[in-house]
N, C-alpha and C positions, 0 to 999 in steps of 0.2 A: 440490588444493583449499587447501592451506596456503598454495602459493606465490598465489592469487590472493588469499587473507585471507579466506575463506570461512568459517575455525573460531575461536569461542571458547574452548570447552571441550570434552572428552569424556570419557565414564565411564571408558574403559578402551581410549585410542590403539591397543596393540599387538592385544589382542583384538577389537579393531575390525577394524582393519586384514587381519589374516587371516582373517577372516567377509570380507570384501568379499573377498580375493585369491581364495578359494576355491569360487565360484559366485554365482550370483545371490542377491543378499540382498532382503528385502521392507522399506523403510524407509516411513514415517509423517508427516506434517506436518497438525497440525488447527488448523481457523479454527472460531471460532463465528460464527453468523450475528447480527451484534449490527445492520450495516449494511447496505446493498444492493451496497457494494463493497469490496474491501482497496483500500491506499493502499501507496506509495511502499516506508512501511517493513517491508510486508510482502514486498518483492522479495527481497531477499538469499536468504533462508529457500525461496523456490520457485525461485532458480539455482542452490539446494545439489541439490535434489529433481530439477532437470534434467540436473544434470549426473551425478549417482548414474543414472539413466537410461540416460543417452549411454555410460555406461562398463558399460550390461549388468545393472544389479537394476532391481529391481520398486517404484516409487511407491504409496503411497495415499496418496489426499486424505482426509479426517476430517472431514466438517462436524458441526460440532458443535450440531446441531438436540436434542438433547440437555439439552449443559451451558449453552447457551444459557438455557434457563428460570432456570439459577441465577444465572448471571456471572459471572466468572473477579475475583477482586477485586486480579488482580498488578498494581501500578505506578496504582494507584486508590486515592485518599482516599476518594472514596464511594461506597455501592453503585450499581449498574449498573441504569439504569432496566429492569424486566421487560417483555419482551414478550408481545405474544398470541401465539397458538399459527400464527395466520393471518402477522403480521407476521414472525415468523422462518422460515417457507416460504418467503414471499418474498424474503425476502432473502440463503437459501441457494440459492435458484435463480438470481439474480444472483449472487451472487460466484463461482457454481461456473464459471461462460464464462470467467473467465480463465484457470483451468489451462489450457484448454485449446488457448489460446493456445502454452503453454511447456513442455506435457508431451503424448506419444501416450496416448491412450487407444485399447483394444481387447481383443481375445480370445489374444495370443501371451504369451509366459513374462514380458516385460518390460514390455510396456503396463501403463499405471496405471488402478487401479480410483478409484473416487470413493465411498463409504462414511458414513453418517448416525448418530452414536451413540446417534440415537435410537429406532433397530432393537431395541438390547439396552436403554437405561435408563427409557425409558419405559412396560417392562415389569417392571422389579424390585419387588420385595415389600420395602420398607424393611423389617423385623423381620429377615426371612432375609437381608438383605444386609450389617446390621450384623454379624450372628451371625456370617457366612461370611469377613467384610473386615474387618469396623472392627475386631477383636481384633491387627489388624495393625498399625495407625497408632496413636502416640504422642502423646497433648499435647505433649510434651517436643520431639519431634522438629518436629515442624510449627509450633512456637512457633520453631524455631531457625531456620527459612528465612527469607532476608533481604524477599522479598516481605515476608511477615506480618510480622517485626521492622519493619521502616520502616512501615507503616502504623499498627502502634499508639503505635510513639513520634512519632507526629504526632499524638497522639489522639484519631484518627479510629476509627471503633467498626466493628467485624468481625465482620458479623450470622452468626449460627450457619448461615445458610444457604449464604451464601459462605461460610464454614470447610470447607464439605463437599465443596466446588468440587473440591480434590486430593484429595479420595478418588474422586470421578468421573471427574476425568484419568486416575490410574490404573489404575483399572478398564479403561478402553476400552485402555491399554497391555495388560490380560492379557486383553482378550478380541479384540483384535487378532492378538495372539500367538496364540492359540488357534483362529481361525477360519483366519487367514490364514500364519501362522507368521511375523508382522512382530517384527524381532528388531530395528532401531531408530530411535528416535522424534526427532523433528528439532524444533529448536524458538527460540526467543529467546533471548540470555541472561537475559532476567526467568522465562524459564519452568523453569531449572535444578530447583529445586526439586521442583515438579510431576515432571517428567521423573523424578526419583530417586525419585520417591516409587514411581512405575509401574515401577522397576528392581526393586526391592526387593519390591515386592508380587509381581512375576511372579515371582520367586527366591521367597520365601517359603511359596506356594501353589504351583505349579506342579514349583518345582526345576528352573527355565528359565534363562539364562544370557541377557538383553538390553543395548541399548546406548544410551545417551542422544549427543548429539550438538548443541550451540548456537551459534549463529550470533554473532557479535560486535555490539552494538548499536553502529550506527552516528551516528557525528556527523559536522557540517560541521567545515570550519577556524574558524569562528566556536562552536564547542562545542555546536551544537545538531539535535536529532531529529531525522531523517531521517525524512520521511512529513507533515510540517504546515507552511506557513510562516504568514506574520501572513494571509494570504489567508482562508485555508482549508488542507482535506487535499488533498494529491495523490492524486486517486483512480485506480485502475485503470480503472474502467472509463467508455468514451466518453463517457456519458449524463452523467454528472460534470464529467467535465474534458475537452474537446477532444484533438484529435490533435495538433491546433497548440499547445494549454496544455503539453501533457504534452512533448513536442518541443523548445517555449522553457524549460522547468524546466532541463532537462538542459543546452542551450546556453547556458544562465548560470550552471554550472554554478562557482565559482570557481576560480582557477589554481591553487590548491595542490590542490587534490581533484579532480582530472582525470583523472591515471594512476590513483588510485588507485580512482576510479569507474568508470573503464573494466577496470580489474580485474574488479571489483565486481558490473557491471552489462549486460558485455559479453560476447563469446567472441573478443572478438578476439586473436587469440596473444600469448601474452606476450613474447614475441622481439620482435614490432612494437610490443608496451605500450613496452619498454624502449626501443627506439629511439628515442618519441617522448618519453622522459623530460627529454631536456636543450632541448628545444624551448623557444620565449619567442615573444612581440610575435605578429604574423602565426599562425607556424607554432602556436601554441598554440592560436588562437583556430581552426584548424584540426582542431585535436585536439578541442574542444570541439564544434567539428559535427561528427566523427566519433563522437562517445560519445554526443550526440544521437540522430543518424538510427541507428545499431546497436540502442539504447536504445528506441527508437521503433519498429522494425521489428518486433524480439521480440514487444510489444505487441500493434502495430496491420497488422504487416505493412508490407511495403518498397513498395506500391501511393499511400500517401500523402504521403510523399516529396515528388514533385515539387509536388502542390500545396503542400505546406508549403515549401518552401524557396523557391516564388514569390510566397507570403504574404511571406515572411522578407525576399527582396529587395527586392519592394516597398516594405516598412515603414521598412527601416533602409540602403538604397541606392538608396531613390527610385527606381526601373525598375517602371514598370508601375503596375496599378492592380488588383491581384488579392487579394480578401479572402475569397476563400473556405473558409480553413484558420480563420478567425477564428472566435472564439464570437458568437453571434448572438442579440439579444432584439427581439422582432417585435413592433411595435404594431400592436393590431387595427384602427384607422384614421386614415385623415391627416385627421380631423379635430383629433386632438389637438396638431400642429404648425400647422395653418391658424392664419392671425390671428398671435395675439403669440407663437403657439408654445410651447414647454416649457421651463421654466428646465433648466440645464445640472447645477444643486444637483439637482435630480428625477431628470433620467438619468444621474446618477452613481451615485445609489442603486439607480436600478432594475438597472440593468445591474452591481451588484454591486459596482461599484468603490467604492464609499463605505459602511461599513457606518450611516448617519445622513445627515441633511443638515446639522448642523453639522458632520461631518467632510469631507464633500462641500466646504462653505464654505471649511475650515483649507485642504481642498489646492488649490483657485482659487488663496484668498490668497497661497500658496506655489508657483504657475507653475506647479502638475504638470498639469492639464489642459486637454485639446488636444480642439478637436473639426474633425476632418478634417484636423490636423496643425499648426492654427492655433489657441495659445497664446488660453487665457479668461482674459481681464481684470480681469473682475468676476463676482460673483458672481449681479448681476441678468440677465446673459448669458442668452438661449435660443436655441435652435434651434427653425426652421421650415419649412417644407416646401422653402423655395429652398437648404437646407442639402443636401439629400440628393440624390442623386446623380439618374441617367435610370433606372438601377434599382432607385432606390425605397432607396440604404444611404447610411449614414453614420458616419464612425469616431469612436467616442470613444474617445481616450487618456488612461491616467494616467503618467505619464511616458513612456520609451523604451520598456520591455517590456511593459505588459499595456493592451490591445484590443480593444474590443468594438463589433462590426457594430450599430446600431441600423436596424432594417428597418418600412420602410411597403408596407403594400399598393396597388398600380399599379390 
């Protein structure tokens, strides 16, 4: 896991290290349910948890149906808008289909269970919990975690409800430990803190010996997040993002973060990583659809593939005429193209590529958009029903990379 760049930090390397040598260990990775999908940069974190797997221990997933009512407030200037009780169901049962994708689940020693914190905190008795826990945790200390330091020196205010957030993280560390003998917890490097605080709690109450383990926050070569671009998030899951969106991310992936995304994002061996390290021109751009389609499979499976990369040829080596990997916005009828049709400012918006229609305007004026591969002019430009194809589609582009099917009913 080193050599692929897997690790941030860890509580205690060598006591790690020989808990894992020595049998099947039970490690931990928890999401709240804040959205109906993870995104991008929650992948790393679930290749550490797969591959802990593939080498023989035991996965839990953590939804945190739970700590979700309060909000985790690390790496947040404001609090966390609160959900209902209806809207974080849902959206734990969405995000839970992607482990599933990347980890076995079942009934043997190593399959991963999947787990709701809100089994145990939604029954606690605040009085007895402070009594039993909070004599544990420190102003002092918890003042000293860099989450909370950087939020108030931006002073942004840190409702007493999220202060309570890492006493509830660890909590579910010692009652993880205790139900299931999870001994350790995986997590961001923003969430180092959290993570120690569940160290220390389980040793101080229990006299249990656990291990915290973070993941390196990832950047581009250009210095930024992994998980958002100016778009939007890269989401996990399909309903979100396409198989073809998610496919093009990785293939435009840049040349200096290739190997090491393929590292990162891949299983492909490191002998072959290395090999293609001194690659350029061509052979790179080779590399990059290989860290694609790998990248892709994990997700979506190796079954969409080929429509995708005859989307891909189609688009940017003109063969063919196949859009069916593309994301798609249907107009309910071709009345609204009959006559003068729809301005091009409109279906930039609708189909998301513009977030306005004066920015819809700024990128005509600037050549990015194409409708069916032919450069808009102006801005009074629409499309109409002779635009669209014998099946009823028609592409609108904003530059080279991003695509969207506009469809009529036949």
């Amino acid at each position: 896991m080193m050599d692929r760049g897997f690790i941030n930090q860890c509580t205690d390397f060598k006591g790690l290290d020989e808990k894992l040598m020595n049998g099947t260990t039970s490690a931990y990775l928890g999401f709240d349910a804040t959205a109906s999908s993870l995104h991008v940069g929650s992948l790393l974190q679930i290749m550490i948890l797969r591959t802990l797997q593939k080498h023989g221990h035991k996965p839990i997933i953590l939804i945190g149906g739970g700590t979700t009512k309060v909000g985790d407030p690390t790496g947040k200037d404001e609090s966390r808008q609160l959900l209902s009780e209806e809207m974080i169901n849902e959206n734990a049962a969405s995000i839970s289909r992607v482990f599933q994708k990347f980890i076995k689940f079942g009934e043997k020693d190593t399959d991963a269970i999947m787990v709701n914190n809100a089994d145990w905190l939604n029954n606690i008795q605040y009085l007895d919990f402070l009594r039993d826990y909070g004599r544990y945790f420190t102003i002092n200390r918890m003042l000293s975690f860099e989450s909370v330091k950087q939020r108030l020196a931006r002073e942004h205010p840190l409702t007493f409800l999220e202060f309570n957030y890492m006493l509830l993280q660890a909590y579910d560390f010692l009652q993880l430990h205790r139900l299931y003998g999870t001994s350790l917890q995986l997590g961001g490097s923003d969430q180092w803190g959290n993570i120690i605080s569940g160290i220390e709690l389980t040793r101080k109450v229990d006299q249990r010996t656990v291990y915290g383990l973070t993941a390196p926050l990832i950047l581009n070569s250009e210095g930024k997040k992994m998980g958002k671009t100016a778009s939007g998030a890269l989401w996990l899951n399909k309903e979100l993002l396409s198989e073809y969106e998610y496919w093009q991310f990785w293939r435009n992936t840049d040349d200096a973060d290739v190997i090491r995304f393929l590292k990162l994002f891949t299983e492909v061996s490191l002998d072959e990583i290395a090999h293609m390290s001194s690659w350029e021109g061509s052979q790179l751009n080779s590399a990059k659809r290989r860290l694609a389609d790998e990248a892709t499979t994990l997700l979506h499976g190796s079954e969409c593939l080929s429509q995708i990369h005859a989307t891909a040829d189609s688009l940017f080596k003109g063969e063919g005429n196949d859009l069916d990997s593309l994301p798609t916005v249907a107009l309910t009828s071709t009345n609204q193209v009959e006559g003068e049709g729809v301005l091009v400012v409109d279906m930039l918006v609708r189909a998301e590529l513009a977030g306005s229609k004066s920015e819809a305007k700024r990128l005509i004026k600037g050549g990015g958009a194409r409708v069916n591969g032919v450069k808009v002019e102006s801005e009074t430009v629409s499309v109409t029903r002779s635009d669209f194809d014998e099946e009823g589609r028609l592409k609108l582009s904003l530059g080279k990379k991003k695509h969207v099917v506009i469809t009529i009913p036949l």
